[in-house]
N, C-alpha and C positions, 0 to 999 in steps of 0.2 A: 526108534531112533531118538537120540536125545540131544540136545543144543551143549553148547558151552556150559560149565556151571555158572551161576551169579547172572546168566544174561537177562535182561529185562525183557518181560511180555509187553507187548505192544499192547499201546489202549486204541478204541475202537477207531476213535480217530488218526490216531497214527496208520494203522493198518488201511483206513480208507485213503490217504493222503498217498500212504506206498503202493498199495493195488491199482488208484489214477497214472501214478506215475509209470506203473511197469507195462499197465494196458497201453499208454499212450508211445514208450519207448516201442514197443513191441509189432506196432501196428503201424508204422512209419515214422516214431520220432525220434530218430537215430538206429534204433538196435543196439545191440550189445554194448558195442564201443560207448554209447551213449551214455548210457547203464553204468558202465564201469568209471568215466568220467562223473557220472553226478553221486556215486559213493564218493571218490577221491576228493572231490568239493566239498562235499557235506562233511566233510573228518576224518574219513579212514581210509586214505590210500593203501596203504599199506593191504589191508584187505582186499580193496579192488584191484588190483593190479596182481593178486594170488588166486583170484577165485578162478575156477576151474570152466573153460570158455564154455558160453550159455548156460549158464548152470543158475538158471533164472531163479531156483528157489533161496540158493543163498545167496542173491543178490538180493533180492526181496525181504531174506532175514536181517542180513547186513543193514540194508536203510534203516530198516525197521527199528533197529537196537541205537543207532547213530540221533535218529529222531525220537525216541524216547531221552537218550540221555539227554539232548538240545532241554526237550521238554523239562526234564527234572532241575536240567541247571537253571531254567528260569524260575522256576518252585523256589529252588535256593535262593536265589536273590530278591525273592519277593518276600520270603521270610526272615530277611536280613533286613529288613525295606528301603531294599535299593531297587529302583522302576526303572527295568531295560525296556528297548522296542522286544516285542515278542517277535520267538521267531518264524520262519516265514517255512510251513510243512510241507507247501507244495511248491517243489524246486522248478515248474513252470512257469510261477510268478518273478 
């Protein structure tokens, strides 16, 4: 099975930031519905609101790829040297 083309691999940390989060969704912080609202937050409704009910792995991809790009648009602005607050990976804070 193959992804999107062009999507971005998660770095290690992203992947541990979305793994806290889906353990925690999962095990009484919301569920699904929960899931599906903290994609739509983080940038891509459009996604969450299409994925396929419990279909926890690409909900897990989904973050994943949303918080990479976060990630890279700060690279970007840091290599322009414009200094944003960095952003926040664990949507429980």
């Amino acid at each position: 099975m193959n992804g999107k083309a062009g999507a971005p691999k998660a770095t290690p940390h992203v992947n541990a930031a979305v793994e806290a989060d889906i353990c925690h969704l999962r095990s009484g912080g919301g569920g699904w519905e929960a899931g599906v609202h903290m994609l739509a937050q983080a940038g891509d409704p459009v996604t969450a609101y299409s994925l396929p009910h419990n279909d926890w792995y690409q909900l897990r991809r989904s973050l994943e790829i949303v918080k990479v790009f976060i990630v890279l648009q700060m690279h970007s602005y840091t290599l322009f040297g414009l200094h944003l607050r960095q952003p926040v990976l664990d949507s429980a804070k």
